[in-house]
C-alpha positions as CSV (number, residue, x, y, z in Angstrom):
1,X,-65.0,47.9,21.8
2,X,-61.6,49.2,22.9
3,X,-59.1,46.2,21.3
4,X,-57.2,47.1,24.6
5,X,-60.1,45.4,26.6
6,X,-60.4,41.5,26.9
7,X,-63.5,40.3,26.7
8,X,-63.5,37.5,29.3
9,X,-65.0,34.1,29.9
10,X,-64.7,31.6,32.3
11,X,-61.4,30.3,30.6
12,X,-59.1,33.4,30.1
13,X,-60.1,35.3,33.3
14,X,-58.3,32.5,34.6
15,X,-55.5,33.1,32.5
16,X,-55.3,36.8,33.1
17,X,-55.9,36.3,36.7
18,X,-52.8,34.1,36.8
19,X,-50.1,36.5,35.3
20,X,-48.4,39.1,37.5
21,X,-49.9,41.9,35.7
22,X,-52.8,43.9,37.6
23,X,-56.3,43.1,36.2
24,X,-59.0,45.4,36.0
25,X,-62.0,43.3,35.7
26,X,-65.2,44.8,34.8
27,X,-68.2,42.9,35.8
28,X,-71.5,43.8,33.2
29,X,-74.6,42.7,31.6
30,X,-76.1,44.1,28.5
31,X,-79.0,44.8,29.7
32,X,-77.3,47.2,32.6
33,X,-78.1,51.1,31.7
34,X,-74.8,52.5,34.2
35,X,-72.9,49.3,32.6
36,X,-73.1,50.5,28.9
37,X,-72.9,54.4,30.7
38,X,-68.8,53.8,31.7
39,X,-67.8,51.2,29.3
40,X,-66.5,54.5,27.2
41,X,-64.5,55.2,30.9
42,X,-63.1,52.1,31.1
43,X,-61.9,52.3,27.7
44,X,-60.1,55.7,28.4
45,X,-58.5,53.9,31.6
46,X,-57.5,51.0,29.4
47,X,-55.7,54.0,26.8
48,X,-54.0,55.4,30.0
49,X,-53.0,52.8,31.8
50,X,-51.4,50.3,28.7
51,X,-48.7,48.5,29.9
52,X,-49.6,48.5,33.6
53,X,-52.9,47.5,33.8
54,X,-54.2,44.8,31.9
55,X,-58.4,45.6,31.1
56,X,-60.8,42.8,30.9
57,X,-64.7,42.7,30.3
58,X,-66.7,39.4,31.8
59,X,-70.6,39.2,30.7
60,X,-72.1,38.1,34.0
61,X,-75.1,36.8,32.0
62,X,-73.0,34.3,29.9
63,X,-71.0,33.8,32.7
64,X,-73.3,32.9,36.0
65,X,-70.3,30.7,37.4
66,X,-67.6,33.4,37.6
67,X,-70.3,35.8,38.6
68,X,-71.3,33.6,41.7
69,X,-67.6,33.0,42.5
70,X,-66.6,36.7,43.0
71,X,-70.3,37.3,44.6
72,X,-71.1,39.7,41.9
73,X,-74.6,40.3,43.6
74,X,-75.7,44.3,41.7
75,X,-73.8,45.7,38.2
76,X,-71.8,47.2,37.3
77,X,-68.9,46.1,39.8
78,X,-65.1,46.5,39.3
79,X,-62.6,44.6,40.6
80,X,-58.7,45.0,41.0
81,X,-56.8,41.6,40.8
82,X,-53.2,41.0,41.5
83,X,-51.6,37.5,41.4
84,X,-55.3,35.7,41.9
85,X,-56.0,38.3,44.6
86,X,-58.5,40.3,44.7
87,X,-57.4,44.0,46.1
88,X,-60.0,46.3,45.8
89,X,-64.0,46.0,44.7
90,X,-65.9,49.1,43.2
91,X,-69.6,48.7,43.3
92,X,-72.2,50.5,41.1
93,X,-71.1,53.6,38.3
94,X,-68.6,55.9,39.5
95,X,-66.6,59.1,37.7
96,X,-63.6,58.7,35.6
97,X,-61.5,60.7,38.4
98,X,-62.5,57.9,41.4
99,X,-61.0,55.1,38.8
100,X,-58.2,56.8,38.0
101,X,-57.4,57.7,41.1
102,X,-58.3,53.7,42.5
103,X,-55.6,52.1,40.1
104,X,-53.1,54.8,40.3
105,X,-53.3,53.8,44.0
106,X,-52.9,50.0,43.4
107,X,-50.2,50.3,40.5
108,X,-48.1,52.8,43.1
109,X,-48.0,50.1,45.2
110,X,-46.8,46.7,46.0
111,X,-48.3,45.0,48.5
112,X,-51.3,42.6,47.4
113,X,-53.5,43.7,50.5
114,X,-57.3,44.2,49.8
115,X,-58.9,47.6,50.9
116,X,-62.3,48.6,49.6
C-alpha cells in the first residue's frame, strides 16, 4: 500500500475530514474486484497530487457506520471532501484521466460547492 494513502477508520476520517486540506476518500471492500482494480490508480493520484490532496482508504466492511453515514450504497465510490464537506461523489471504477481531471478541478478551485 502506497505510505501516501491513509488507511481510515471511524476515528481519523474524522480527523482528516476536519483539516483544510482536500481529502480524497476512497470507499472499498476487499472483497470488491473494480476496488482492488484502481487502488494502483489511486496510488498514482496520491504520487501526483502530494501536498494538495490528502489520500485516504476507509474499509466499508470494518467500518458499516461511516459507510451508512455517507450512504455508501455500491463500491467502489470516491468522494472529494473539503472542510467536512462533501464536493463531489464518483460512483463505480473509472480511468485514471476522469480522476485526474476531477481533483485538478476541485484543487483549481475554491469554493466548497458540491457538483457530481
Amino acid at each position: 500500500m502506497n505510505k501516501k494513502i491513509v488507511q481510515a477508520n471511524s476515528q481519523t476520517l474524522q480527523v482528516i475530514l476536519k483539516s483544510d486540506a482536500l481529502v480524497f476518500v476512497d470507499f472499498y471492500a476487499e472483497w470488491c474486484g473494480p476496488c482492488k482494480m484502481i487502488a494502483p490508480l489511486i496510488d498514482k493520484l496520491a504520487d501526483e497530487f502530494q501536498g494538495k490532496v490528502t489520500f485516504a482508504r476507509l474499509n466499508i466492511d470494518e467500518n458499516p457506520d461511516l459507510a451508512g453515514r455517507y450512504e455508501v450504497r455500491s463500491i467502489p465510490i470516491l468522494m472529494i471532501f473539503r472542510r467536512e464537506k462533501l464536493i463531489r461523489r464518483m460512483v463505480s471504477a473509472s480511468s485514471i484521466g476522469h480522476y485526474r481531471g476531477e481533483l485538478q478541478k476541485v484543487v483549481s478551485k475554491t469554493d466548497t460547492t458540491y457538483e457530481t
